[in-house]
C-alpha positions in Angstrom: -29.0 -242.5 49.5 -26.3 -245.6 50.2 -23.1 -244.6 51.0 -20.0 -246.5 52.2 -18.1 -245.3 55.0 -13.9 -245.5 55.5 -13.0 -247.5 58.5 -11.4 -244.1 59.5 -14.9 -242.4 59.0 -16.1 -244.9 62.0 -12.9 -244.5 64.3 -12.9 -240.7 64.5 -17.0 -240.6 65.1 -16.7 -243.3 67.6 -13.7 -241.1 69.3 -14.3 -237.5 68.6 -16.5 -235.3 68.1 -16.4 -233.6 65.0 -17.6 -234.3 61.1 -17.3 -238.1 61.3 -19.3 -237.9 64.4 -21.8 -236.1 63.0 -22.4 -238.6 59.8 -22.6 -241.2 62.3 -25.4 -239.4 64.0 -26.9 -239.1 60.4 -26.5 -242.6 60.2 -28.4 -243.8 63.1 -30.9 -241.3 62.6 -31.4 -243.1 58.7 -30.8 -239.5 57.2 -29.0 -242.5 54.8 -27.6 -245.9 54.4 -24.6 -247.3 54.8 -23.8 -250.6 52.5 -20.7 -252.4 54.1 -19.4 -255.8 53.4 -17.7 -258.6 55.3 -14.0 -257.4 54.6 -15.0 -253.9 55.7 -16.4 -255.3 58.9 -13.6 -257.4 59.3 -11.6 -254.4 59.1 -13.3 -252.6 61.5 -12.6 -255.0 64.2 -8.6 -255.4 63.6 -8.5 -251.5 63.3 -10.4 -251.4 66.6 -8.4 -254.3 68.4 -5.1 -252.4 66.9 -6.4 -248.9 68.1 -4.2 -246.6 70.6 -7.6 -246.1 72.8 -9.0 -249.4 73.3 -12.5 -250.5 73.5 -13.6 -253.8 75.3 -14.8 -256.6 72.9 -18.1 -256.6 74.4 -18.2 -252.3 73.1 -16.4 -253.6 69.7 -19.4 -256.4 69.3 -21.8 -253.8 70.0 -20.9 -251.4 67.2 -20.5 -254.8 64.9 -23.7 -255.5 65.9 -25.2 -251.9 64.8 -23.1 -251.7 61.7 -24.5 -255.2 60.2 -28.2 -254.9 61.9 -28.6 -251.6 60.3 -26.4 -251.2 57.3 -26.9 -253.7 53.9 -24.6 -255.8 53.3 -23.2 -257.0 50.1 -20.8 -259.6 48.6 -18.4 -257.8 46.2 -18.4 -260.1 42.9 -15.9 -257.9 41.0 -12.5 -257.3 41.9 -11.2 -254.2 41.3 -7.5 -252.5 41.2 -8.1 -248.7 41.3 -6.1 -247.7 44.5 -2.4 -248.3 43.6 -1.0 -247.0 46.8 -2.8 -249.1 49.2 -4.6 -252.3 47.7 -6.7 -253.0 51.0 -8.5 -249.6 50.5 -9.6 -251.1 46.9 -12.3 -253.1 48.9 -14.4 -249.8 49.5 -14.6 -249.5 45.6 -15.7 -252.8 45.5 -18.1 -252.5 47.9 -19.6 -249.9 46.7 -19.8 -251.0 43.0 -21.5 -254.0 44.8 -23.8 -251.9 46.3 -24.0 -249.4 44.2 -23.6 -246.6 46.5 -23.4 -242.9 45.0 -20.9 -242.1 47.6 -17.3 -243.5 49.8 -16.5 -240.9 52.6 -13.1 -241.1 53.4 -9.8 -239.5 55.3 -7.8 -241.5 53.5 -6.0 -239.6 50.6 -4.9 -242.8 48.4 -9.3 -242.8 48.3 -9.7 -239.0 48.0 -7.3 -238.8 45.2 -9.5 -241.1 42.9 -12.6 -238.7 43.3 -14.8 -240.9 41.5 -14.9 -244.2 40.4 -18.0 -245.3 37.5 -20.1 -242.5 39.3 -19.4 -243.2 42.8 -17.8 -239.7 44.3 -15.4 -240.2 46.9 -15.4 -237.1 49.5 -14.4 -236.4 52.3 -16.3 -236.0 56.0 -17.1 -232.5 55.3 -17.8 -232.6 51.4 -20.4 -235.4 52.7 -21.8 -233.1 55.6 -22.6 -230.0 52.7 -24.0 -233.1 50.3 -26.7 -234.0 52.9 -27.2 -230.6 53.6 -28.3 -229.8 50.2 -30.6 -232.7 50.0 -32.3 -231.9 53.0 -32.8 -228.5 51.6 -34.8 -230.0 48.1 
C-alpha cells in the first residue's frame, strides 16, 4: 500500500507518542510505503527548523535521510488546485496523484475536509490505524 504522510503526521510521531507515532513505527517496520516528493521534504525541514522543540540539524538530516532512503520519491507533473484554504497543502494531492498512493493521512482539516480526491482517501491518523488493521486481518 503507498501512502503519503502530512508533514504534521511526521512532527507528532517524531514528538509524541500516540497514533502518528504508531504509523511511523508501521512505516519503518514496511507494514507500507510512504511516496514523498521534494516539496514535501522541503517542508519537512522548515516545519522542523520553525518547530517550538527544536531538533539539531544533524537529528533533522537523519530523519531526511530515512524519509528519502526508504520512501519513493516522485516528481509531481500535474498541478492541481483542490485545497482552497491553504494552497501549500495542494502539494500532498499532487503527490499522491504522482504516486498514485491510495491514501494522504492528515491532521490538517483544509485535507480532511476533501475526503477523497480521484480515489485517493484522505483520513486521519486513526482512520489510517483501523485501515491497516483490517488489512492485516485479510
Amino acid at each position: 500500500m503507498k501512502v503519503v504522510l502530512d508533514t504534521n503526521v511526521f512532527i507528532s510521531g517524531i514528538f509524541w507518542t500516540g497514533k502518528s507515532n504508531e504509523i511511523l513505527n508501521y512505516w519503518k517496520f514496511g507494514r507500507f510505503d510512504i511516496v514523498s516528493s521534494l516539496e514535501i521534504i522541503e517542508e519537512f525541514v522548515k516545519v522542523m527548523k520553525d518547530f517550538k522543540i527544536q531538533l539539531t540539524d544533524e537529528q533533522i538530516k537523519e530523519w531526511v535521510d530515512m524519509i528519502i532512503s526508504n520512501s519513493i520519491i516522485v516528481e509531481p507533473k500535474e498541478k492541481i488546485n483542490i485545497v482552497k484554504e491553504d494552497l501549500k497543502d495542494n502539494i500532498f494531492v499532487e503527490t499522491a496523484v504522482a504516486g498514485n498512493v491510495e491514501y494522504i493521512v492528515s491532521q490538517d482539516k483544509h485535507l480532511l475536509k476533501i475526503k477523497e480526491f480521484r480515489q485517493i482517501k484522505i483520513v486521519t491518523p486513526e482512520d489510517f490505524l483501523l485501515i491497516l488493521g483490517k488489512i492485516s486481518r485479510l
